[in-house]
MIVEX-882178 format. One line per field, with one value per residue (C-alpha): residue in one letter; x, y, z. Coordinates in Angstrom, 3 decimals. Layout:
BEGIN
residuo <- [A,...]
east <- [X,...]
north <- [Y,...]
up <- [Z,...]
END
This chain:
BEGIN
residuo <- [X,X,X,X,X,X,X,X,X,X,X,X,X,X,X,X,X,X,X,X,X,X,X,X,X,X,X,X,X,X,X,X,X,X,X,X,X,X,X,X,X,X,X,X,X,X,X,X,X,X,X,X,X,X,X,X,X,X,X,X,X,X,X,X,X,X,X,X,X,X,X,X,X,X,X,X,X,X,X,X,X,X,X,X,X,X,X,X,X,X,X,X,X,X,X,X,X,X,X,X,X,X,X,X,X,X,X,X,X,X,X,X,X,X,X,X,X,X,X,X,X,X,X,X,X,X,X,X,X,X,X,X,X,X,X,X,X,X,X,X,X,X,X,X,X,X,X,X,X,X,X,X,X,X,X,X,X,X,X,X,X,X,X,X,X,X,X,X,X,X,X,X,X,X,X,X,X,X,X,X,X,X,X,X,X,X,X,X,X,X,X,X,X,X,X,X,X,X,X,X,X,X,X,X,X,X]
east <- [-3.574,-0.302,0.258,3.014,2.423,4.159,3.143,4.084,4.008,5.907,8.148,9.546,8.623,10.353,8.709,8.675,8.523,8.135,7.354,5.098,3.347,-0.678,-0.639,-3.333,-2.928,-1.814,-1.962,0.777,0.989,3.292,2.122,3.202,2.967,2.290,2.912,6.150,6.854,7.998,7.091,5.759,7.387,7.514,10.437,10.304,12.402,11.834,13.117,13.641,16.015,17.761,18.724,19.601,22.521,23.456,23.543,26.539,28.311,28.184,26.655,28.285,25.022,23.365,24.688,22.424,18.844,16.150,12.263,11.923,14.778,15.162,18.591,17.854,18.548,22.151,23.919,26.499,24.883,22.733,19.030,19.316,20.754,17.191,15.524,13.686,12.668,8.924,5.880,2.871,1.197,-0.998,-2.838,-5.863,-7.949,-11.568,-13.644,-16.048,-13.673,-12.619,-8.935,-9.157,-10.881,-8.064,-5.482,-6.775,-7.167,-3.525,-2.532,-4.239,-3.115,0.483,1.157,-1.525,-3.139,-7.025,-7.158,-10.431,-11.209,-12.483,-8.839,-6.446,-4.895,-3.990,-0.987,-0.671,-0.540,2.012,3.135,5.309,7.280,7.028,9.345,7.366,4.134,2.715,0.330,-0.523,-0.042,-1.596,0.166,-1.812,-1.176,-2.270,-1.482,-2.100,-1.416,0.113,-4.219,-5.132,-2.920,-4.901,-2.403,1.330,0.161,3.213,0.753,-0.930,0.843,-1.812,-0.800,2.729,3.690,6.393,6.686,8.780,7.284,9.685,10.090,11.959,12.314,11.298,14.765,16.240,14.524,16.193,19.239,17.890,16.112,19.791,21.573,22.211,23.170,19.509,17.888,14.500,12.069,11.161,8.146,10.354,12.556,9.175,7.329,9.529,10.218,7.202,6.415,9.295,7.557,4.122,3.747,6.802,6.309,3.160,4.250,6.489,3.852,2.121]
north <- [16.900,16.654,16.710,15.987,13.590,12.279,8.494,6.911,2.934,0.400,-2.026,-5.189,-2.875,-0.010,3.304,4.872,7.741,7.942,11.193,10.051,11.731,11.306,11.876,11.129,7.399,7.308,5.994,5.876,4.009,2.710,4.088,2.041,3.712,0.456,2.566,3.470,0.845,2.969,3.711,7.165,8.416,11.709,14.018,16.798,19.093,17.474,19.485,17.237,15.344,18.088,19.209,14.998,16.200,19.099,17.177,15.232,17.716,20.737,18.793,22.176,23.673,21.663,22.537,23.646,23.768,23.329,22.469,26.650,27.081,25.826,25.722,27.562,26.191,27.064,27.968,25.032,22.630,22.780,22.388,19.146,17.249,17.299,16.192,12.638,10.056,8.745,7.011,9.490,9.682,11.643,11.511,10.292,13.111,13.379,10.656,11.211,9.166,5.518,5.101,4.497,7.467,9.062,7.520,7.944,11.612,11.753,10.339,13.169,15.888,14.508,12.659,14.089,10.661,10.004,6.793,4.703,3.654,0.241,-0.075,0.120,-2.587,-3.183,-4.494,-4.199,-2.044,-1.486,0.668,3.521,5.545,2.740,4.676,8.279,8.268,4.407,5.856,3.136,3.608,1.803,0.868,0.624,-0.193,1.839,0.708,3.753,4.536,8.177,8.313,8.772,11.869,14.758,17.282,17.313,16.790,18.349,18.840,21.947,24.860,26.455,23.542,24.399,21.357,21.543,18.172,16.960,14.050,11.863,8.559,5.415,3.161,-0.809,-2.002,0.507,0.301,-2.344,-0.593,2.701,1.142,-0.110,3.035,4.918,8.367,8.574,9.657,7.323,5.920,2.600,2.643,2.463,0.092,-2.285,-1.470,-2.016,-5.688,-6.659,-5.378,-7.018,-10.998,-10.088,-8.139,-8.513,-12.080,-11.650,-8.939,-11.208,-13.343,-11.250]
up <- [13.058,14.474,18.189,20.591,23.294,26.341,27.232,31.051,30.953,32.802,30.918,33.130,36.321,35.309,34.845,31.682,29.322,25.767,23.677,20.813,17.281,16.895,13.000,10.628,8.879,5.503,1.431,-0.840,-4.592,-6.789,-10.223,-13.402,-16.575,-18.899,-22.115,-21.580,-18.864,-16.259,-12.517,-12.071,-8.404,-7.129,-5.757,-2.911,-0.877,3.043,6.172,7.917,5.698,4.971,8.682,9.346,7.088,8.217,11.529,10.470,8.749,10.985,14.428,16.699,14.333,17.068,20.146,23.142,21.013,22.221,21.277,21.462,19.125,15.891,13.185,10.508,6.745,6.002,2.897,3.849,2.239,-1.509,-0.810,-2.942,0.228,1.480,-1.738,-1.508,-4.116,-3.194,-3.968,-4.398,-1.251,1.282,4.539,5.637,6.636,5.084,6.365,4.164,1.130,1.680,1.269,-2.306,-3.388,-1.481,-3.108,-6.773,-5.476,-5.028,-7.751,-9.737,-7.380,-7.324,-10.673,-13.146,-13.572,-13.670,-12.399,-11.121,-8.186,-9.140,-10.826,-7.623,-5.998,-2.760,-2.052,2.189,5.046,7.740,10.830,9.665,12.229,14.687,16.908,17.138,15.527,14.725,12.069,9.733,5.901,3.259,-0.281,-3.576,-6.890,-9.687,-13.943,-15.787,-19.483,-21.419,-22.110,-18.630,-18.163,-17.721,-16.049,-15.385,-11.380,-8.998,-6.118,-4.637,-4.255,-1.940,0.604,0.414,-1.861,-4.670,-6.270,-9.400,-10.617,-12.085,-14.155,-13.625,-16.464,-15.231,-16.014,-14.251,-11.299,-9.086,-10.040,-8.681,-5.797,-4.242,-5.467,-2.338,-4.240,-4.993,-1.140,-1.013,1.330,2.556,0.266,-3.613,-2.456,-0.830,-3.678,-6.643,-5.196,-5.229,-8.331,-9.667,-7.670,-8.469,-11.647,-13.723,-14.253,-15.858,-18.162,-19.325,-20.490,-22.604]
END
């Protein structure tokens, strides 16, 4: 469910108006592969992403569009300016599963994993898309070992999704967090921190 919305309020007296998203909530999780220390992330083609580019390199693209008419991809640019780095993720929509079934459901879907539920962490939720939708997501954290693998994941292609799923080595990862060649979201850069407070010091120990 995605639908365009209009809301009217009144800030400090004045009237306004503010187009708005309702979206379903979401899960993602940051999947660490303990026998090869590595974070399991995922990487996808995103529209949206792509066209923010285009944007700034050919903005006349642009001119005089409106919600009718849409910019169709170009051959300007190489489809690999829209490609995103990610944690495994997906939306909340079957009320029938609690949010960890959900997420352990991606993680299969997405990354090939079979992971319990009783084995997920939680590590915090937060708004996402504060300015247009306000959907909440919800971050886990999943260990999982070369064992648990049961498929080589990259989504459903019924649902329109092509994913690569990629690894990050652990001491590589603050590198490639702060690396700005490497498009990302919010989410690897949160979540690799606080792996890096939380978790790291106790594989250290061991």
């Amino acid at each position: 469910m995605m639908n365009t919305l209009k809301a009217k309020f009144f800030k400090n007296g004045i009237s306004k108006l503010w187009d708005f998203m309702r979206t379903h909530d979401s899960v993602s999780i940051l999947i660490f592969n303990i026998s090869r220390q590595c974070f399991v992330v995922v990487k996808q083609f995103r529209p949206a992403v792509y066209m923010c580019e285009m944007e700034q390199q050919r903005p006349q693209y642009f001119e005089n569009k409106t919600e009718e008419s849409w910019c169709p991809l170009s051959d300007f640019l190489p489809a690999s300016k829209g490609i995103t780095y990610e944690l495994c993720a997906g939306i909340v929509d079957q009320p029938d599963l609690s949010l960890e079934e959900i997420a352990c459901k991606e993680v299969l879907e997405e990354c090939g994993y079979e992971v319990p539920v009783t084995s997920l962490k939680r590590i915090t939720s937060y708004r996402s898309g504060v300015g247009v939708t306000g959907s909440k997501q919800t971050l886990f954290y999943a260990q999982v070992t070369d064992d648990m693998k049961s498929s080589e994941g990259g989504g459903q292609p019924e649902e329109g999704e092509l994913i690569e799923v990629v690894e990050i080595p652990v001491q590589d990862s603050m590198k490639f967090a702060f690396d700005e060649t490497f498009p990302k979201t919010m989410g690897v850069i949160f979540s690799f921190m606080w792996f890096q407070s939380n978790i790291a010091p106790k594989l250290l120990e061991k």
